[in-house]
BALOBA-1460 file (C-alpha; in Angstrom, 3 decimals):
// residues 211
<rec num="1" residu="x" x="-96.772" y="-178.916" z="113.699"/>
<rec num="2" residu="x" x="-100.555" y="-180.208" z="113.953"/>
<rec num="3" residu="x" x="-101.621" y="-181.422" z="110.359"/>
<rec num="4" residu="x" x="-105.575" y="-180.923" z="110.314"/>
<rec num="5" residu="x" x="-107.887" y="-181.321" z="107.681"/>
<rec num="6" residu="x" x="-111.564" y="-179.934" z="107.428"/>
<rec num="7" residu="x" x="-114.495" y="-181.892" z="106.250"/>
<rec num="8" residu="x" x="-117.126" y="-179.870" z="104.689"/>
<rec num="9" residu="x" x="-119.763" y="-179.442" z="101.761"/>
<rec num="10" residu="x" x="-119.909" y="-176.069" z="102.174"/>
<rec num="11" residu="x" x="-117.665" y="-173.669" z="100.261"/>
<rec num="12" residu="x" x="-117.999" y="-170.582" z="102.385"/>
<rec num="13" residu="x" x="-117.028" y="-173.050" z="105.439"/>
<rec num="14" residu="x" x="-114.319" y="-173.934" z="104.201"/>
<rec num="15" residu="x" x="-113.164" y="-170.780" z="103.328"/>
<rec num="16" residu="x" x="-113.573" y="-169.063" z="106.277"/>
<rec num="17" residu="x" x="-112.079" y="-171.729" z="108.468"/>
<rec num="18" residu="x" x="-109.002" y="-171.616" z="106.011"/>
<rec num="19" residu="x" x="-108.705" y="-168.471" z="105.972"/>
<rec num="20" residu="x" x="-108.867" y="-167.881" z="109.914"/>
<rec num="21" residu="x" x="-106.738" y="-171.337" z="110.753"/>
<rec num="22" residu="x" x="-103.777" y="-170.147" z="108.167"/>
<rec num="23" residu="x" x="-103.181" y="-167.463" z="110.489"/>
<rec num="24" residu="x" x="-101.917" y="-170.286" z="113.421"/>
<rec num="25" residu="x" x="-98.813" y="-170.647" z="113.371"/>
<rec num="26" residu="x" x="-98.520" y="-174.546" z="114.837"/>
<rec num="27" residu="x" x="-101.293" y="-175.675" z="112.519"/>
<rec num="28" residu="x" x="-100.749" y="-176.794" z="108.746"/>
<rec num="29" residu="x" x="-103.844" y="-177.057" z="106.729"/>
<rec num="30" residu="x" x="-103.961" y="-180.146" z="104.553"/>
<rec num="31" residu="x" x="-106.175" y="-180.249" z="101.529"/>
<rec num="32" residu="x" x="-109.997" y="-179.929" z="102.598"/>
<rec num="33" residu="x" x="-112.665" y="-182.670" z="101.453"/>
<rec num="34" residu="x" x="-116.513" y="-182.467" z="100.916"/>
<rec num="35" residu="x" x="-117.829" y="-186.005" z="102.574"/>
<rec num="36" residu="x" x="-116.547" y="-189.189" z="104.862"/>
<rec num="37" residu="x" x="-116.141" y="-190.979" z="101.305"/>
<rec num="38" residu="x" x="-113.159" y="-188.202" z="100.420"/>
<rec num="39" residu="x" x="-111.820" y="-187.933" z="104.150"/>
<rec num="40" residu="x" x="-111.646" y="-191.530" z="104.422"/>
<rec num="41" residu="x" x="-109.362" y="-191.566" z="101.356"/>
<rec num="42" residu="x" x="-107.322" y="-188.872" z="102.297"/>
<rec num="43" residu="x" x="-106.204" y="-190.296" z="105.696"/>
<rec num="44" residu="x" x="-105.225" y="-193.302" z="104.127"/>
<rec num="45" residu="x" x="-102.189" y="-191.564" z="101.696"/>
<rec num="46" residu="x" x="-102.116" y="-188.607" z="104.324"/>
<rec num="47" residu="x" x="-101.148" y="-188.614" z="108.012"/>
<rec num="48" residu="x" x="-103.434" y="-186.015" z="110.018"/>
<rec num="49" residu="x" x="-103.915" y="-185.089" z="113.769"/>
<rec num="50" residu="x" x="-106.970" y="-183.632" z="114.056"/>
<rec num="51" residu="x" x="-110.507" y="-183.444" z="111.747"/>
<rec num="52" residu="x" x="-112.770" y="-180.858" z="111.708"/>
<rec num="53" residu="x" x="-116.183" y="-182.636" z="110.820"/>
<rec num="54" residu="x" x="-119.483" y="-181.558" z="109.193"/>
<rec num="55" residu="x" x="-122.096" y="-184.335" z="110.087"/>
<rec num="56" residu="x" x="-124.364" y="-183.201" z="107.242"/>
<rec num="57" residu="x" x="-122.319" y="-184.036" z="104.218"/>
<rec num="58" residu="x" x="-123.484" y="-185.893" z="101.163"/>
<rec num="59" residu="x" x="-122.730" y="-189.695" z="100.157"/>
<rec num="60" residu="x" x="-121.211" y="-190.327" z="103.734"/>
<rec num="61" residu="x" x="-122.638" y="-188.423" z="106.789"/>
<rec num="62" residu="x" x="-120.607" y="-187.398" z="110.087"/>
<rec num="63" residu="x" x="-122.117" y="-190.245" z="112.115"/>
<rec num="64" residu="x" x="-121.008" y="-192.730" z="110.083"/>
<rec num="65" residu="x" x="-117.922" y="-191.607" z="109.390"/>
<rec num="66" residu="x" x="-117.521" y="-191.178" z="113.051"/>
<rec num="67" residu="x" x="-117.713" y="-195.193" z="113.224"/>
<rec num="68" residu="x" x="-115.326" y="-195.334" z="110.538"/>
<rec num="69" residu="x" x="-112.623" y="-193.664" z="111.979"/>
<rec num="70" residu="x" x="-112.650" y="-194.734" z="115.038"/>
<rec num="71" residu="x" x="-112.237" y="-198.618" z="114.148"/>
<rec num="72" residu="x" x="-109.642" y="-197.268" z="111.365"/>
<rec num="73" residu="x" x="-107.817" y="-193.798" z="112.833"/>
<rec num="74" residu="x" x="-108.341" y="-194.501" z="116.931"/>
<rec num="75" residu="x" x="-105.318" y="-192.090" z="117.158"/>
<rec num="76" residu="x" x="-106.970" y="-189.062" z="114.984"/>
<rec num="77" residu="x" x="-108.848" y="-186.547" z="116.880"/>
<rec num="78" residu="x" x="-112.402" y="-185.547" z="115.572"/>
<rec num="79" residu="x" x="-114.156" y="-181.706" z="116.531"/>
<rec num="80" residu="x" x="-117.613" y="-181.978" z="115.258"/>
<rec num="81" residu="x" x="-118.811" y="-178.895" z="113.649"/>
<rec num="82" residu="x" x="-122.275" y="-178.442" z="113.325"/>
<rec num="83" residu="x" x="-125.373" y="-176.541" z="113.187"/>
<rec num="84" residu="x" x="-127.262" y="-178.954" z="115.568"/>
<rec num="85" residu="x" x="-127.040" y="-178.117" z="119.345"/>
<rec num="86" residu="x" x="-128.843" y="-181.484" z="120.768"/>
<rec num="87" residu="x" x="-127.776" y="-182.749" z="123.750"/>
<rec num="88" residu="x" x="-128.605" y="-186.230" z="122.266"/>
<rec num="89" residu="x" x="-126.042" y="-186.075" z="119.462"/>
<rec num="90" residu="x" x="-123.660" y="-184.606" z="121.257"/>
<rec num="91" residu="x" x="-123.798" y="-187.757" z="123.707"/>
<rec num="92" residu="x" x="-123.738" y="-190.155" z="120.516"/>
<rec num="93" residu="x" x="-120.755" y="-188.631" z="118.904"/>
<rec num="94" residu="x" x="-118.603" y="-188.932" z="121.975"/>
<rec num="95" residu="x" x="-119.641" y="-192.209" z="122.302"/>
<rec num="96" residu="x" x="-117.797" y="-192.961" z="118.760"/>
<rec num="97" residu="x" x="-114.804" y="-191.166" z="120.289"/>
<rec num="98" residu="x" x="-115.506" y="-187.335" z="119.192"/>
<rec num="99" residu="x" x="-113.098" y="-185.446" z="121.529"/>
<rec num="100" residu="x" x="-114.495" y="-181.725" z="120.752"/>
<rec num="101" residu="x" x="-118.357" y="-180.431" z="119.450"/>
<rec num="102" residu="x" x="-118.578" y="-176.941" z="118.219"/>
<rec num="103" residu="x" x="-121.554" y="-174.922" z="117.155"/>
<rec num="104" residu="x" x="-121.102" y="-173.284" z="113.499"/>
<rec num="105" residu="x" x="-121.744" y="-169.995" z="114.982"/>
<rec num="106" residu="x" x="-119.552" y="-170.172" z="117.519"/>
<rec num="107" residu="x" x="-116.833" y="-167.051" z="117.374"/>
<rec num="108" residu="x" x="-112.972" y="-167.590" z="115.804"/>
<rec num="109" residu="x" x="-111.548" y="-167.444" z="119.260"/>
<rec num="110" residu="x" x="-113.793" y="-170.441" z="120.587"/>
<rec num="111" residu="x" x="-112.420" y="-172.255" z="117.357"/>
<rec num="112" residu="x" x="-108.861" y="-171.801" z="118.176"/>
<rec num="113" residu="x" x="-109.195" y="-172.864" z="121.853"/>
<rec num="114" residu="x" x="-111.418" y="-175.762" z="121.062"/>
<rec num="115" residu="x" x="-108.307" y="-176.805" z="118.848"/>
<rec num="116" residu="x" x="-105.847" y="-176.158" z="120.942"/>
<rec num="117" residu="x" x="-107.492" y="-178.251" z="123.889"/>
<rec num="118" residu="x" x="-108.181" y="-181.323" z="121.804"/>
<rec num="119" residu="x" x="-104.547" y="-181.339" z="120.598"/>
<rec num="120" residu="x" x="-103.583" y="-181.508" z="123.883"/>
<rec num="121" residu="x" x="-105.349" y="-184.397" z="124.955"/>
<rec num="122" residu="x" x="-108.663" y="-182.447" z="126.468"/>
<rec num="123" residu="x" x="-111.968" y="-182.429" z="125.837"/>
<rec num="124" residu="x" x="-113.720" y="-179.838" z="123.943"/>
<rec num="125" residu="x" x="-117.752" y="-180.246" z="124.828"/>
<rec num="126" residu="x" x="-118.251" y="-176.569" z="126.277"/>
<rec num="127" residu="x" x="-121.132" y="-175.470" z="124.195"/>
<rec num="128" residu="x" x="-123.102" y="-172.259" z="123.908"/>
<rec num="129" residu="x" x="-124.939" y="-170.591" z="121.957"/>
<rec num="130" residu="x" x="-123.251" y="-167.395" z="120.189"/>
<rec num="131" residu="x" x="-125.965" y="-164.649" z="119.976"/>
<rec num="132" residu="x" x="-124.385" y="-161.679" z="120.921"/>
<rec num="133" residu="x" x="-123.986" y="-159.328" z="117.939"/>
<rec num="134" residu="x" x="-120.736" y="-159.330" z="118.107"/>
<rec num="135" residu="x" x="-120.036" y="-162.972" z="117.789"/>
<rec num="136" residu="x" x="-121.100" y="-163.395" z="114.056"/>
<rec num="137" residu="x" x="-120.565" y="-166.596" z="112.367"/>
<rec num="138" residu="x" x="-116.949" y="-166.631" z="111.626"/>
<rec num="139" residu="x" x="-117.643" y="-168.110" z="108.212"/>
<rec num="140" residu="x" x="-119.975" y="-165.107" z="107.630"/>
<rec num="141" residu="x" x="-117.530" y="-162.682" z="108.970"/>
<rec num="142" residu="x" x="-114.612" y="-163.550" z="106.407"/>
<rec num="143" residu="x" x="-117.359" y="-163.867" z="103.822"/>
<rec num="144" residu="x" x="-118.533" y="-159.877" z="104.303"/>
<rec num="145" residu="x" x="-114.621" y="-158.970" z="104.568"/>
<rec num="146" residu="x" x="-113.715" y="-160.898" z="101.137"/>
<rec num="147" residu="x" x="-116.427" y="-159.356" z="99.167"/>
<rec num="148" residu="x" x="-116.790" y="-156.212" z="101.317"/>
<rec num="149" residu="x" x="-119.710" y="-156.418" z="102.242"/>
<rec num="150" residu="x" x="-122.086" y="-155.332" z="104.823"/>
<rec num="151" residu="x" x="-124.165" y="-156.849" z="107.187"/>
<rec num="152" residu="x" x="-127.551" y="-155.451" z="105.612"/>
<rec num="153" residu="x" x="-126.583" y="-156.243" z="101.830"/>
<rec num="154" residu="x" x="-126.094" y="-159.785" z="103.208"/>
<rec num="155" residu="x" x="-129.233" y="-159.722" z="104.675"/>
<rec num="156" residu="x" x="-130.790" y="-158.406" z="101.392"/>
<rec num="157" residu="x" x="-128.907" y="-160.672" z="99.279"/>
<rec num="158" residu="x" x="-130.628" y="-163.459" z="101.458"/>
<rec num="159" residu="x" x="-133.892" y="-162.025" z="101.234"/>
<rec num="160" residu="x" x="-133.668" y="-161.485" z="97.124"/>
<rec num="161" residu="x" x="-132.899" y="-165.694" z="96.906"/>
<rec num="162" residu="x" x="-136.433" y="-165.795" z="98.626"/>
<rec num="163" residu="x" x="-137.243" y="-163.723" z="95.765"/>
<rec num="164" residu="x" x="-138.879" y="-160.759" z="97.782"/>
<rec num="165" residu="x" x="-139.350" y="-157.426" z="95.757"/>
<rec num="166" residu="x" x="-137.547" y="-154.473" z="97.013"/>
<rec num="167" residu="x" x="-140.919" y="-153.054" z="98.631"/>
<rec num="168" residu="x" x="-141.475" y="-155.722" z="100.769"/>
<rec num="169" residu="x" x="-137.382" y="-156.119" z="101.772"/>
<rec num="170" residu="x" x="-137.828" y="-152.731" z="102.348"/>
<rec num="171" residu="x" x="-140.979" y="-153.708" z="104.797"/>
<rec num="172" residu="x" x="-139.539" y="-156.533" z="106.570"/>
<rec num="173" residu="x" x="-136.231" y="-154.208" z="107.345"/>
<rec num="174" residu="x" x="-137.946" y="-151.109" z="108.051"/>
<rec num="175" residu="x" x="-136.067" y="-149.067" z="105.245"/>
<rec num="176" residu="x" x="-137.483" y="-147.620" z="101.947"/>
<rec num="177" residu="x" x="-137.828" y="-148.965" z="98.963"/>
<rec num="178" residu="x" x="-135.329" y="-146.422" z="97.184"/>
<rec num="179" residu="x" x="-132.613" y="-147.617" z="100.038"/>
<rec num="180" residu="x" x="-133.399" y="-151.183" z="98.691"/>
<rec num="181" residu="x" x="-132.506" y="-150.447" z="95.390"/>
<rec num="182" residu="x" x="-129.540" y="-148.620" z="96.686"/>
<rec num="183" residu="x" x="-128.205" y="-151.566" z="98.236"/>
<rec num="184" residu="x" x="-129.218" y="-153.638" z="95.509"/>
<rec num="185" residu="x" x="-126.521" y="-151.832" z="93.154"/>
<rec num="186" residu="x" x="-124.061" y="-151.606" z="95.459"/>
<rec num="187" residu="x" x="-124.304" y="-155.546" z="95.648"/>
<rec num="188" residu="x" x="-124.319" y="-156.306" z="92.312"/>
<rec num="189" residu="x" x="-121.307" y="-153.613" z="91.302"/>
<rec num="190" residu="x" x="-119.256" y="-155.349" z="94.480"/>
<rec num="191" residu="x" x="-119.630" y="-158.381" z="93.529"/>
<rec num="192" residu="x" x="-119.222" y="-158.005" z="89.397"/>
<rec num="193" residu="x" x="-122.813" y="-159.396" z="88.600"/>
<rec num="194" residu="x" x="-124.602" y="-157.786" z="85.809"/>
<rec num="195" residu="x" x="-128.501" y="-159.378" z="86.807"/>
<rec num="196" residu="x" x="-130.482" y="-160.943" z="89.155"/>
<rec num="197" residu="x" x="-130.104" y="-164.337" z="87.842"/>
<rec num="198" residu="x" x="-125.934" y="-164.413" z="88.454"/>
<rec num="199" residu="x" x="-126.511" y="-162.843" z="91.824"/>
<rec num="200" residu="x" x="-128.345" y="-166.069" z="93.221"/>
<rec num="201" residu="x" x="-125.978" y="-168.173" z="91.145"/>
<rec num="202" residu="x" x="-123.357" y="-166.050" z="93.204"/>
<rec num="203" residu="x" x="-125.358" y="-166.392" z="96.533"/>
<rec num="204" residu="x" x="-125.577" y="-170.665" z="96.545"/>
<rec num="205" residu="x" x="-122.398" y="-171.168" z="95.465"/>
<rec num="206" residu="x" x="-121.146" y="-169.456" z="98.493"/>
<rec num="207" residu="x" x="-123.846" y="-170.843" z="101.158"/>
<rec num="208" residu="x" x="-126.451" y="-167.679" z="101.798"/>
<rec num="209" residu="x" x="-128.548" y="-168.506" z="99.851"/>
<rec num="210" residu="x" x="-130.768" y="-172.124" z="99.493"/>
<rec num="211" residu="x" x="-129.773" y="-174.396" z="96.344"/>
């Protein structure tokens, strides 16, 4: 069984990666953590085989929890999971003994063999960038199927945190105003918000929209 734990300030990452990794059978999910500071501790009390790490978490970053565990965890294998695609990090995190670097809009399948690879001694280092439409962020993906929504309310839910009226969401999108506010309800009665204000609350607290 390979014990792996994910760290990650983001909620909606960590739920989606959760909810598509509890679905391996060889893997067991330990508890996830938001920052080196937490996944440091962690290791210490709890035996893992492989991370999956955020570099841009609060109070300890990737990088330097990077150097961390490889002076203190040589045998624990790291997958970097990031938004940056930069040839130059991805040369300085192997160099403190990364064995895998994904892109967080890479598909669920590139996830899973990614894993599997690094578990089995390989390196995972493959990257590309996911912009067919049928490769949607996986986080996103479990995100719409959780709350049931579509691919245009999310869209529109991003677009109301930028605090855009329904005319000009309806511009940008090409759709009329009256479908706006048809989508708009539909949100709010899906997800059990009664006003504008708890939507956005709703929206950060799972990642689409900016704190």
């Amino acid at each position: 069984m390979l014990r792996l734990i994910i760290a990650d300030d983001h909620k909606l990452m960590i739920e989606g990666l959760t909810s598509i990794l509890s679905e391996v059978k060889n893997i067991q999910l330990m508890d996830p953590v938001n920052d080196g500071r937490q996944l440091i501790s962690s290791l210490k009390s709890n035996q893992a085989d492989i991370v999956l790490l955020d570099l841009n978490m609060p109070n300890m970053d990737g990088i330097k929890t990077l150097e961390i565990l490889k002076n203190d965890f040589p045998k624990l294998k790291v997958i970097v999971l990031t938004n940056y695609n930069q040839p130059q990090l991805i040369e300085e995190v192997k160099k403190l003994g990364a064995r895998g670097y994904l892109l967080k809009n890479s598909p669920s399948n590139i996830l899973k063999e990614a894993i599997k690879k690094v578990s089995e001694g390989e390196l995972y280092f493959e990257l590309k960038t996911h912009t067919n439409s049928d490769h949607h962020p996986f986080f996103i993906d479990d995100f719409m199927k959780k709350y049931q929504l579509t691919k245009r309310e999310v869209e529109i839910i991003k677009m109301i945190s930028l605090e855009l009226t329904s005319k000009e969401i309806g511009d940008n999108l090409f759709i009329s105003e009256f479908t706006v506010s048809t989508h708009r309800r539909n949100i709010m009665k899906k997800l059990n918000t009664k006003n504008i204000a708890g939507l956005l609350k709703f929206a950060r607290m799972h990642g689409i929209a900016d704190n």
